[in-house]
Structure formats: C-alpha cells, structure tokens
N, C-alpha and C positions, 0 to 999 in steps of 0.2 A: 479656457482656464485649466491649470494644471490638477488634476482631483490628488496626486499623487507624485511628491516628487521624494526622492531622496537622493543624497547629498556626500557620498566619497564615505560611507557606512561598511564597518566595520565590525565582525562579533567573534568573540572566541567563549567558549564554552571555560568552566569554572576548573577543568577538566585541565586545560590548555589547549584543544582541540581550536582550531580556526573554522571557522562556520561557513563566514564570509568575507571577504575582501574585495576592498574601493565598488562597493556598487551603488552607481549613479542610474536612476530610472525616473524616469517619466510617465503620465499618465494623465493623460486630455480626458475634459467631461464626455460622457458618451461614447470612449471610445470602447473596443475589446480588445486583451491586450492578454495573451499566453505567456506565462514564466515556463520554457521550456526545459525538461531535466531530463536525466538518470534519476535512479533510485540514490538519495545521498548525498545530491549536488547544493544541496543548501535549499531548497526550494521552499519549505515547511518554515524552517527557521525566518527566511527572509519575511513571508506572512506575517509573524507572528509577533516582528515589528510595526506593522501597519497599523494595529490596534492596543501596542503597549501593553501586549503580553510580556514582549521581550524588551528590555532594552539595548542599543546599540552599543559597543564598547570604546566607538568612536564615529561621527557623523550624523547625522539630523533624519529623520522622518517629520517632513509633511503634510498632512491631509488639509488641501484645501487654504492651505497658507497657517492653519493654524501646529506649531510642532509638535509631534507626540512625546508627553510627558504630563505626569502625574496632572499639575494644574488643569490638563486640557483633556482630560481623559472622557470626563463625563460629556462632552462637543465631539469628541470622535467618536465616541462607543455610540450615539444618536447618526451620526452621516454614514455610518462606516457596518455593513451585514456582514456576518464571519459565516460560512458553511463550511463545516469540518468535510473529511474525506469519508470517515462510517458517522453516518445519523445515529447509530448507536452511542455514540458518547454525546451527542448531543440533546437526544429524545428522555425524557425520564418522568414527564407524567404522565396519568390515568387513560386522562383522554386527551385528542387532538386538541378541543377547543383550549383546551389547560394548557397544555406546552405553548398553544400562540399565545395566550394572554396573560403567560409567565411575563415575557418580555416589554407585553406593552404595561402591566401594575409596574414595572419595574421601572420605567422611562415616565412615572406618573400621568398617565393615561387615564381621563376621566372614565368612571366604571359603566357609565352609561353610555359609551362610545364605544367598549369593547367589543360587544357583540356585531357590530358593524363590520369594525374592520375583522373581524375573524371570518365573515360571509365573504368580503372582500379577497381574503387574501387566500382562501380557498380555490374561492373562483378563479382569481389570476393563473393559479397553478394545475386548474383540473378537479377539484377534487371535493366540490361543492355537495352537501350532504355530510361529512364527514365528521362532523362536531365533536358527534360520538362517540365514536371509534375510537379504541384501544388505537395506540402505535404501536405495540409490540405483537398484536396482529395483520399488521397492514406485510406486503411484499417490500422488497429493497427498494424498487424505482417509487413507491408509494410515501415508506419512509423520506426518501431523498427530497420528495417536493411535499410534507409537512414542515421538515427542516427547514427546510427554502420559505414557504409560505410563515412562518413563525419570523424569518426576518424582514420579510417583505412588508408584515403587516408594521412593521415599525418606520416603514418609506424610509429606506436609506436611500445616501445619492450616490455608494459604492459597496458593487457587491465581489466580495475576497471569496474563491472558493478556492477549496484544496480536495485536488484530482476528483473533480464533481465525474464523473464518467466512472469510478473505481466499480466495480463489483455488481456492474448494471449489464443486462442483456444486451444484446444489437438493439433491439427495438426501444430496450427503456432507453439506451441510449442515443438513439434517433429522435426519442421526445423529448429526453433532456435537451437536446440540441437546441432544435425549436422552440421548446420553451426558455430554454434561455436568449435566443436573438429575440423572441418576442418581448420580453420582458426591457430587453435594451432598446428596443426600436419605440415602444408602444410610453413605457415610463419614462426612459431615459435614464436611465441606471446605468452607470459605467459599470463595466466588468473586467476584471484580474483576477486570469484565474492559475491554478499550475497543476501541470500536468506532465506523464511521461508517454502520453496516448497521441501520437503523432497524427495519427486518422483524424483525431476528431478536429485537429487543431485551425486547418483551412477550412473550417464549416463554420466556428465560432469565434475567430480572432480577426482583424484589421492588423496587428502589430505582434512580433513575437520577441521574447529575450531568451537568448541557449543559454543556461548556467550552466558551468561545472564545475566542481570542485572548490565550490561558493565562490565565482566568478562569472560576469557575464564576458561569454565566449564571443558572440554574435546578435546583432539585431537589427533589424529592421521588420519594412512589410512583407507578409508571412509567403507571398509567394517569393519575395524575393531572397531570405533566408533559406528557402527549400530547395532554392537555385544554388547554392553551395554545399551540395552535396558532400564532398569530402570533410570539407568542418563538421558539418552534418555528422556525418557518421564517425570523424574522430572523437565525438563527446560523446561516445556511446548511445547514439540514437541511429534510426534512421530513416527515407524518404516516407510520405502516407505510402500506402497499400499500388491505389492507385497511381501514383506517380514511377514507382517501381517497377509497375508490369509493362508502364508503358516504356521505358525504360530499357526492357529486356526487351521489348518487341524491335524495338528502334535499334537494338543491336543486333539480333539475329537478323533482322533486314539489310544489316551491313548499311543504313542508312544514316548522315552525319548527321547528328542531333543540333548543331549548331547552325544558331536562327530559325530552327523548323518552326519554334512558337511564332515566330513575328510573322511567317509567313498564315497561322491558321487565324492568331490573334488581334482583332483589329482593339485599335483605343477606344475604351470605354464597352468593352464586350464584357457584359454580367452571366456568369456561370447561368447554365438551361435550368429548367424549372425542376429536373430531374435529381435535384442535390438531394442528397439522402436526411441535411436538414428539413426534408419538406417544405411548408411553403413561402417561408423564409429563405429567401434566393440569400448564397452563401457570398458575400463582397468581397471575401480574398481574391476573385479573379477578376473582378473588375478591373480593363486596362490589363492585365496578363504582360509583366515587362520582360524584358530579354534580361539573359543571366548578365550576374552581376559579374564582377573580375574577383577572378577564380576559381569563379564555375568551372568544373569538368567539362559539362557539357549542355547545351540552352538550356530554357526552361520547359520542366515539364505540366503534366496538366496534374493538380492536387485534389479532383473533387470526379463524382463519375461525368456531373456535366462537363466538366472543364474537356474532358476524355471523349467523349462521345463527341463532341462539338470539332475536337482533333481527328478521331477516325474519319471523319466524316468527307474530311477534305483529302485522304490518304490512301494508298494501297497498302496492305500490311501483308507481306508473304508471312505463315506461318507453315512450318512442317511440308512442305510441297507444294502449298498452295498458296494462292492470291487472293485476297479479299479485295475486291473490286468496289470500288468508293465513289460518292460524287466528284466530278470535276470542279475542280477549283475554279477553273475561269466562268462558272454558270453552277450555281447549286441549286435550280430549280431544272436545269437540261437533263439531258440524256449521262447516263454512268459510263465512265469512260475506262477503255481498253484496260484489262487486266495488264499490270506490270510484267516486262519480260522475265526480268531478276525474280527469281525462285530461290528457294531455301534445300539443302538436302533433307532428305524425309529424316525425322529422329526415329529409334528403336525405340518400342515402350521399353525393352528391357534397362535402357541408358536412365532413364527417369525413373525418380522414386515411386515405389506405389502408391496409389491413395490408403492412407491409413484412415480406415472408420474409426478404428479403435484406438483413435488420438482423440476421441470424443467422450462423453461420458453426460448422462442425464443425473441433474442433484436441481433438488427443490422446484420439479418441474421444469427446468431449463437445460439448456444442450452446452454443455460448458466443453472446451479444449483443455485437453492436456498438456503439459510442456517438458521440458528435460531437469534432469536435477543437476549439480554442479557437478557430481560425478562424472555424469554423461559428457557434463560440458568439457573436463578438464582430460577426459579420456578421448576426447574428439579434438584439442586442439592439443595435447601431444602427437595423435596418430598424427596429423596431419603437418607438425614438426616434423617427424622423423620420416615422412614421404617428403616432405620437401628436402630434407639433408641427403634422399636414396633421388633426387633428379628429378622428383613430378613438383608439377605446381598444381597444388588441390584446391578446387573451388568449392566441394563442397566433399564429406566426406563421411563415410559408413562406419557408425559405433557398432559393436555386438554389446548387448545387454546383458546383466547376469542371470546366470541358469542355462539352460537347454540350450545347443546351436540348432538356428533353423533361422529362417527368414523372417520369422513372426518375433523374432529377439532381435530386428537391425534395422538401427535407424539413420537414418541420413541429418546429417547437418550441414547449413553452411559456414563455410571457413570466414571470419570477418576479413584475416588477412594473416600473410605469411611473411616474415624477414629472415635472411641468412646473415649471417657474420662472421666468417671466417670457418672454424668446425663447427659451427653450434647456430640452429636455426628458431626460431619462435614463430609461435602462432597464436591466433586467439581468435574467441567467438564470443557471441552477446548470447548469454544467458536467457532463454526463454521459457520461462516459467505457465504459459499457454496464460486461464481465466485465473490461476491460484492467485491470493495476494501475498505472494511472496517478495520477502524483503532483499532478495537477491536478481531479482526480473529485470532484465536489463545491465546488469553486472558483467564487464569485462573477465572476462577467465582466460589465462594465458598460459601456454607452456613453453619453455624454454627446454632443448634437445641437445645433447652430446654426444656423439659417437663413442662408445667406451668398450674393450673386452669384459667378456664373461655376462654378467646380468643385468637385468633392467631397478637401475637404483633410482626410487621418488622423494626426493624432498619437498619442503615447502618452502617459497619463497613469500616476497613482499606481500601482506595481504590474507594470507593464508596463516591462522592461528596456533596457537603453540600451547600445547594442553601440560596444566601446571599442578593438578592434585588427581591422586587416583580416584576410582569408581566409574570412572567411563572405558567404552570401549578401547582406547588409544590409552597406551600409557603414557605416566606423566614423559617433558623433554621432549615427546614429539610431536612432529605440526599434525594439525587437527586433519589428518583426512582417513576417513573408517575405513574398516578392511574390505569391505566390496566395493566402494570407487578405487582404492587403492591396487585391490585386483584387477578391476575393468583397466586403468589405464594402463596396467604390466599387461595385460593381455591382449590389448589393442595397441601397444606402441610394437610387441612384438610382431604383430600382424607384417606391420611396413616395414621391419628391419632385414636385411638376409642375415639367410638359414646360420646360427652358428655367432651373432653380435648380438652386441648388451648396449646398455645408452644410461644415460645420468640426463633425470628428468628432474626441473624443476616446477611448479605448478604453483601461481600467482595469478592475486586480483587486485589489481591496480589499489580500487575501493573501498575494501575486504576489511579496512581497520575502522574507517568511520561506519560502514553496515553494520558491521558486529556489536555497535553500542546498543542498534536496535533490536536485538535479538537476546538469544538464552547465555551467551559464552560470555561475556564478564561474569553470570552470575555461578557458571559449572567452572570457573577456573579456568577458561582459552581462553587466555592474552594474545592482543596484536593481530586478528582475524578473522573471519568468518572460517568454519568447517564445511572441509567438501565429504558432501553428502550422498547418501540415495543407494536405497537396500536392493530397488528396482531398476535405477535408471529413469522412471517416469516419473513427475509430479502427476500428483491426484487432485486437480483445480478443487478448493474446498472441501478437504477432506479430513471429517475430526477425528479421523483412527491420527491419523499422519500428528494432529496438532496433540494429542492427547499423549502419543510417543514421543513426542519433543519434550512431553513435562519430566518424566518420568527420570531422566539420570540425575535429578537433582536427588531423587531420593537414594538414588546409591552411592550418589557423592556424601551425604547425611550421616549413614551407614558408613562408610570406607574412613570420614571423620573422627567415627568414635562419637556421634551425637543420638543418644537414648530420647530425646526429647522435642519436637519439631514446630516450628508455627508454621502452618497453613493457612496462605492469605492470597485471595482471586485476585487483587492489583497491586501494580509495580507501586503505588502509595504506601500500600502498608511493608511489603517491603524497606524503605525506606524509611518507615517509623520502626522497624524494627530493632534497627541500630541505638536509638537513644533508650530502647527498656533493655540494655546488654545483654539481647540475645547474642550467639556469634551466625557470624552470615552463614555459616554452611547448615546451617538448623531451620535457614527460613525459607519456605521452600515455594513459588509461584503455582497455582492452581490454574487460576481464570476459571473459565463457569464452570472446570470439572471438578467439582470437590467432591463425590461420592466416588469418583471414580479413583482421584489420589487419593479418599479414605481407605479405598480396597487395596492400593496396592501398599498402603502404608502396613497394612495388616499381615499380608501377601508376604512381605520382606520382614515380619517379624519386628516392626516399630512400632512400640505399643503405647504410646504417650505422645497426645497431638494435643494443640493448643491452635482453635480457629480462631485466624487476626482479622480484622479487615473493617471495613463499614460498614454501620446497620444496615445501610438498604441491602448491602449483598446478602450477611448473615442472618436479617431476618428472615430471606426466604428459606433459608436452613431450618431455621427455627419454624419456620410453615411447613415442612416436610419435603421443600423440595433439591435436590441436591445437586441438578443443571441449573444453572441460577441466569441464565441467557434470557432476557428479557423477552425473548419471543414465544418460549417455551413455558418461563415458572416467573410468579408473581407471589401473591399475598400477602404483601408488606403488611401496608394497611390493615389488612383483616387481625393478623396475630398480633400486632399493637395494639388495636382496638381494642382486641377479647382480653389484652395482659391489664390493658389501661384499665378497664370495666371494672376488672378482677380486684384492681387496687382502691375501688369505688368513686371511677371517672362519671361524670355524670352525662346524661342523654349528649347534647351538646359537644361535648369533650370529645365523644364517643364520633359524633357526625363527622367534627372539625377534622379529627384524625383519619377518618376513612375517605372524607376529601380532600388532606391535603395533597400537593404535587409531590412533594420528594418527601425522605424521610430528615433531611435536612430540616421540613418544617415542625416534621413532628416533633424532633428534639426540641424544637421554640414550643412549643403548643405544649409540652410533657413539664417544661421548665416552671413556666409561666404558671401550672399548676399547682406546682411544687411534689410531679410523680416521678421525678428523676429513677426511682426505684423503677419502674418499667425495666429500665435497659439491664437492669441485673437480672430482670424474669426472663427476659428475653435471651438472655447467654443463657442460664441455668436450661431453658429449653431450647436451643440449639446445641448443648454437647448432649442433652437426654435425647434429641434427636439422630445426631452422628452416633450415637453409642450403637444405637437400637440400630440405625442403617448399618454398623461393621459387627454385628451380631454378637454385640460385646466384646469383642476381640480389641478393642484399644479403651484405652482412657481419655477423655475431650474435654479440655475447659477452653470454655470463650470467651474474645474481649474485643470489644465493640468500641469502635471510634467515628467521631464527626469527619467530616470535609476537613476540616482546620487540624485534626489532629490530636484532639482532645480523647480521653479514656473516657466513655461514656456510661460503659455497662461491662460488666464481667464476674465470675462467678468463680464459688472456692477453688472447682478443681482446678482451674485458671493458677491462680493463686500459689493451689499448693505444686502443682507444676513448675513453676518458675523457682518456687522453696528448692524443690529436691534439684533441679538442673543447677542451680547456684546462679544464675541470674538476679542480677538487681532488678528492681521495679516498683520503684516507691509511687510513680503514679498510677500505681494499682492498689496503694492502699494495702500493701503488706500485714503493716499492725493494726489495721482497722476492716474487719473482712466485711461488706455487705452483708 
C-alpha cells in the first residue's frame, strides 16, 4: 500500500518564487525512500507538504489514501512523525520525559499509560534512564534520538525526517544509521527521509528521488541512480566517498569499468557485514545491477562492504605497484599472479599535501574545515582562465589571503570546464567541510574573457547586488567583499601571461533562492548570495564567524539615519515588526547573541534599543542570562515564578509555573489567574537587566509576545521609545501605560 503518494503538485511561495514543479512520488509501506538534494532544491518545502504545514498551489498530497487538508489533519498528524533537521527548534522542555509526553497529552493519551510509553520509546532509541535529563544538557546525537524518541512514542506508520545526519559526528552518524534501519526493520515504520549527505544514503535507503530546482531529476533504486553518474553530478551532488575512490582506482588502472560489477556481483549478493551501518546489513546492494543507460561507466560499489567484496576479486595497480587479490575462478585457492600492467610511480610533490590543519576540534569533536565562496569563485576563475591559456585543469591551486608560502595554498577540484569561442567557464561545488552552511554544495561558476589592460570582476546570475549603504561594498555593486574580490584578481592573474587583463564574471546557478535563507534580503543584497571569506577558510561551527555575520545590520541602522533599534533573536519577531511600524532597517536579528549585539550597539554609539521577541527568549534576559542558547542559559521558569510570587501567586501557581513545558503554558496558567501583569514585571526587568549588562551606556525597553503574536508584556521605556522614534503602536497600549 502506498504510505505516500502525491499527485502532479505544485508550490510557489507568496513571493512568486516556485518551489516546486509536477512532482509525482510514491512511497510503499515499509519502504526507505531518500529525497535527494543541493542545498535549495525544494527538498524542505516538499516535507512540509506531507503533514499540512504547507499547502500545495496545485496537486494532491496523500497519506495513506486519506488527502492532506484541514479536515484530515488531525488522522495524519497521528500516522505521520516529523523530525526537524536541528532538535533545537524542536526540543523546549525541562526534561526529556516532558518533551515525550508533550505529544502523547496532545494526541489524548490516557495519563496512566504515559509513563510506559516514555520507558518505551527511550528504550527503542538507547537512551533508557534518561526521564530526567535536561535536553539542553544532553550532546547533538543525544538530542537527535530524544527527538526521534518523542515521535516514536506516538507509533507513527511514517517517519519524515529532514537531513537527520546534519551536525552529527562519524560515529553519531553511524548510530543514527542503525538506529534508523532498526527501527524500519523491527517496527515497520516507513521512512522518507532528505538529505544532501550522499554517503549516508546507500546504508539507509531502498529507493532515491534527485530534486533540483524543485524537480525530480531522477529516480529509482539507490544503486541504480548512483549508476548515473553524470545526472549525478549535473544536480550538484556527487558519487558516495566510497564509490569515487573506487572510481579513480579503476581509472588509473586504465581498466574498463564497464560490466566489471556483473562480473564481481552475483544476483542476490547482500553487502558484507562490514557496512558502516553495523549490524544492519545495508539492502542497497542486494542484486548489485549493471548501469542503467547512460551511465558513464558500470556500476560502482556504494558501501565499504560492497568494496571490499570488489577488491577482492581484482588486482589494483596503485602508484607502481600491484595489489595481488583472490582469483576469481576459486576464492578459497591460492592468490593469483600479480597483474603485468603497472602504473607510473606518481611524485608526492604532484599531490596535494595532507593538510591536518583542514581539521579543527569544537565541543570535543574533530570537525573539517571547508572553503568559503571566495575561495570557491577564485578557483573556478583561475581555472577559466588556464583553460582559455591551453591547459585542461582537473583540479587547481588557490593562494589564500595574507602571507605567500605554501601553508596559504590550497588545492581544489575543478567540477568542470567549457570553452566557447573567446570566453571559457568553469565551476566547482562549494564545500563548506562540518560548517552548516547554507551555501555547502552550491554551484560557483566563473566565466573568463581575454581582455587588454586589467583584471575587471563582475557579478553575474546569482550573485547579489547591494542596495543601501553601511556595508563593505557600496551600494550598485554585486555583493563580493574586497578580499574574495582580491583573491580572484590575484589568482586569475596567476594563469594569465605576463602583460593581460580578463573580464571575469562570477555566478551561482542557486545564489537567488539560497539568499532567501540567509542575512541579504534583510542588509539590502537583492538577487543573491555574497561571495565571501576574510580567510579563504570556513571555520565548521564557528560563533566568532556567526556572530560577524550579525553585526552589518547595525551599520546599515546607523548609515539609515535610525537613533532607535528593536533587537529581537527570531526571524518571528522580525516579521512582527512590520505591523507595530517600526521601518525595517531599525530591526535588527540577534539570535542567542543579544549581549553581545547590546555591546556593539553601545560600541557604534546607538543608544536606544527596544528588546522584541518571545517570552521564552527574553525571559532569560530578564534571568541575567544574555547567550540565550538553550544549552548554555535557562531560567525561564524560575524568574516567572519569583515575578508571579511577587504578585501574590500562590504555592500551587507557583509549582504549575516551574513545571510547566514551555512558556507558552505559562502565559495559559498566568491568564487563568488573572496575573497578566507578570509579563510587564518581566519586560521592566529584562531592560533593568540589559542596562546594567551595557553599563548603562544605552536605554532598553521591552516587549514580550506569545507564539501567535500577541503583545503580552512590555514596559514604559518600551513605550516611550516608540513615542520619540514616531512609530505607531497602539497594541502596545500607547495611552494606557501598564
């Protein structure tokens, strides 16, 4: 039976943006089924159909035969488990056992069966004992299966995730695996899941679909998709790890890759025990079929058993030497004669070095590095402009900014080069290493001209175009800052002869739909993503890097002519900002750094801030804490409690509010009272809090709103701030001051 069908579905954003187009998918009970992507390709959106977040703008979603729409909502939100991509926007109570049995009081779950299924669904995921436990103490793979476990214990019969691998170790990642084929094997839970993590995908999938550019490109069974390598890599992805190397071995051996599977593969051969899913033997290899038409070249092996089970029957020259293998006709006999055919020895000097220092340790983990866009767009110029001087570069050497020396040059591969007439392009995929960067995987292209005199960069499709001053780049020109800008004038000159100039243009296919999810709608870059990077390197999780990304908003503020600013940690409040007429250039995005944008607010002389956002965030302000990251600071509850006390809550009142999950309840529990007043104690001590944190150097009023949007709590200097800025804000109670 199909769990999951849709139907010639169609979405376009409110925006005009198209999301997705005619996609038709299917999805069998118990199957596992990959939404393969880029960063962009619609993959999020199409989810977000399955459970009538979204609706379609034309076309049907299914679950189960019943359609998703309102009447049916309450029957699929019961079949149907949602795992976000961060367990932090989905985790938000005290403790574990609260976040599970949020969902089952929610689904009317008799209260005496709760605690069952909460042992339950621990257990299924590891994590037995844990009732306890803070989630905002737990690690990322930790968080990931509370998440998980919170939906499981509601027995869906389909579990939706979104890039469940995101921001997980090797190893967490190796248990995720596992725990997910067990999960399908043991309950029967179908799984759909999406992802841009190509490695993982032959350990956890039966079936894949390629989108791009909200289209399904390709599909079938997942080795047989991997067998199309060119489509492969034309959607901006490309082969697993594994299936690559072997890949390059098969070509340095000058060995025809065509049928060599059929010849290791017999029907019905299950990848060795050896699969990095452990002991959950991986089914993509099952039966191992010969490339489809228009494969390159056969199929490869996707998994390390699939690989070892191919070496085994082969000789592989490497570097001068022959690796001497079992014979094919006896794999219990004697190892048969080294192969004549040898390789020329390579020079280490020809190969890149091992760079250690593409590594970096954060939060006890060994994370990789990766390149910034800079790097990217200064690598696939250089490699324009050697292909227009005669070479064909496969792979090709950036200088970084600062110092020359070898410990500033790094090597990239070229994805691919065209010539046309005097002007040649190139491009590479974006690899942002562990960062979760919203450009990882991004096409970056340059296009090259032969021209007298100097090296002239524009920006073309994709690349944004900066519209108000206070940023680096003046307004009228495309977003690329002055050290990528340098990098690629000094590395396209590299390839040029002594005495030529070129006219470069530097495009990202992608660059206008990525940009919606980043800072540049809200700093004034229309039409792009900005090419970046002060280094050349991305720094995988790095909050100096996230915390300088906030910071031009305040000099766009400033450059404005705006004396008065609302500071608010989500793109929610944001968005509410508009209807109390503030103007957009005054609203300025935090996230959990708000002492840190108090300081620079101070720093640059803006001396009138107004903290916007949701109780849960601003109460921890009003607790004294000014990282507001749930892993770090808490004490919602507590400073509610003691305001609530204060207003003559009683015992009771007092419990209800320090257990409740979210601050969402508290506002029911504060109401039901009738101590609405709380939420005005609670502003009046979160600006008395920010004052004293920017050691009085600004003035803070605050204003505190629900989920839904509502003005909950806020305080004079709030008030009289919006007074003097000339802002309307009547649902602040102008002429009625708390």
């Amino acid at each position: 039976m199909e769990v999951i069908k849709t139907t010639g579905i169609n979405f376009t954003y409110p925006d005009g943006t198209t999301a997705l187009t005619d996609i038709n998918l299917s999805v069998a009970s118990g199957e596992r089924v990959a939404v393969l992507g880029a960063n962009g390709s619609g993959k999020s959106t199409l989810f977000n159909l399955f459970n009538g977040l979204l609706q379609p703008s034309s076309g049907e979603v299914h679950i189960k035969g019943l359609q998703v729409e309102k009447k049916n909502y309450k029957a699929i939100r019961r079949m149907v488990g949602v795992v976000f991509q961060d367990p932090d926007d989905q985790l938000f109570s005290n403790t574990v056992k609260q976040e599970i049995a949020y969902g089952l009081l929610n689904l009317g779950t008799p209260k005496q069966e709760i605690p069952g299924a909460i042992r339950w669904a621990l257990s299924v995921v590891g994590l037995d004992g844990y009732e306890n436990r803070s989630p905002y103490t737990l690690s990322g793979g930790e968080k990931k299966r509370v998440a998980l476990a919170s939906v499981l214990a509601m027995k869906p019969e389909l579990l939706v995730l979104d890039e469940p691998t995101s921001a997980l170790d090797p190893r967490g990642v190796a248990q995720l695996v596992k725990l997910l084929n067990e999960i399908n094997q043991s309950l029967n839970i179908t799984l759909i899941f999406a992802t841009h993590d190509v490695d993982v995908v032959p350990l956890l999938a039966d079936r894949v679909y390629v989108l791009n550019k909200g289209r399904i490109r390709l599909t079938g069974p997942t080795a047989e998709v991997f067998s199309r390598k060119e489509i492969i890599r034309q959607n901006n992805l490309r082969l697993p790890r594994v299936a690559h190397l072997v890949e390059l071995l098969q070509r340095d051996a000058q060995r025809a890759a065509q049928g060599l599977a059929a010849d290791v593969y017999g029907a019905g051969t299950a990848c060795a025990e050896e699969c990095v899913a452990g002991s959950v033997a991986c089914r993509a290899g099952a039966g191992f079929p010969s490339a489809a038409p228009g494969a390159r070249t056969g199929t490869l092996p996707m998994t390390i058993g699939q690989a070892r089970r191919m070496l085994e029957h082969l000789a592989v020259p490497v570097a001068g030497k022959t690796v001497a293998v079992r014979s094919q006709e006896n794999d219990a006999g004697p190892v048969a004669p080294a192969s004549e055919a040898t390789l020329p020895p390579v020079s280490d000097s020809a190969l890149p070095r091992p760079a250690s220092d593409m590594y970096r340790i954060h939060g006890g983990k060994v994370l990789r590095r990766g390149y910034t866009t800079g790097t990217c767009a200064a690598a696939a110029a250089k490699a324009a402009a050697m292909a227009l001087c005669g070479q064909t570069p496969v792979k090709v050497s950036v200088r970084l900014p600062g110092p020359a020396g070898p410990e500033r040059t790094v090597v990239l591969p070229v994805g691919g080069v065209e010539l046309d007439g005097d002007r040649a392009r190139a491009w590479l995929i974006k690899d942002a290493g562990d960062d979760p960067d919203i450009t990882d995987g991004a096409r970056i292209e340059a296009t090259v001209c032969l021209q007298p005199g100097e090296v002239v960069i524009r920006g073309g499709r994709g690349v944004g175009t900066v519209t108000k001053p206070g940023l680096a780049v003046p307004p009228d020109r495309p977003a690329i800052n002055p050290v990528p800008l340098q990098m690629i004038r000094d590395n396209v000159l590299e390839a040029l002869p002594e005495g030529s100039g070129a006219a470069v243009e530097i495009s990202v296919p992608d660059g206008e739909q990525l940009a919606r999810k980043t800072m540049n709608p809200r700093l004034g870059i229309a039409g792009g993503i900005s090419i970046l990077g002060t280094t050349g390197i991305v720094e995988p999780m790095s909050e100096e890097a996230f915390k300088q990304a906030l910071v031009p908003q305040l000099d766009m503020a400033r450059a404005a002519g705006q004396q008065t600013l609302l500071l608010t940690p989500g793109r929610r409040g944001v968005s509410l900002a508009a209807g109390f007429g503030a103007p957009q250039e005054a609203v300025v995005l935090t996230g959990n750094y708000i002492g840190f944008m108090l300081e620079e607010c101070a720093r640059r002389g803006l001396r009138q801030v107004v903290l916007w956002g949701h109780v849960g965030k601003l109460a921890k302000v009003a607790a004294g804490s000014f990282q507001t990251y749930n892993r770090i600071a808490d004490g919602r509850a507590e400073v509610v409690a003691a305001l609530a006390a204060a207003r003559g809550a009683g015992v009771e009142l007092v419990r209800a509010l320090m257990d409740a999950p979210t601050a969402e309840a508290m506002i029911g529990l504060l109401r039901e009272a009738g101590l609405d007043l709380v939420w005005h104690d609670l502003a009046r001590r979160a600006s008395s809090r920010a004052e004293a944190y920017a050691r009085d150097d600004l003035q803070v009023g605050t204003v505190l709103f629900s989920y839904g949007g509502e003005a909950v709590g806020w305080d004079e200097r709030a008030v009289l701030l919006f007074k003097k800025a000339g802002w309307n804000c009547p649902a602040l109670g102008v002429n009625a001051q708390p």
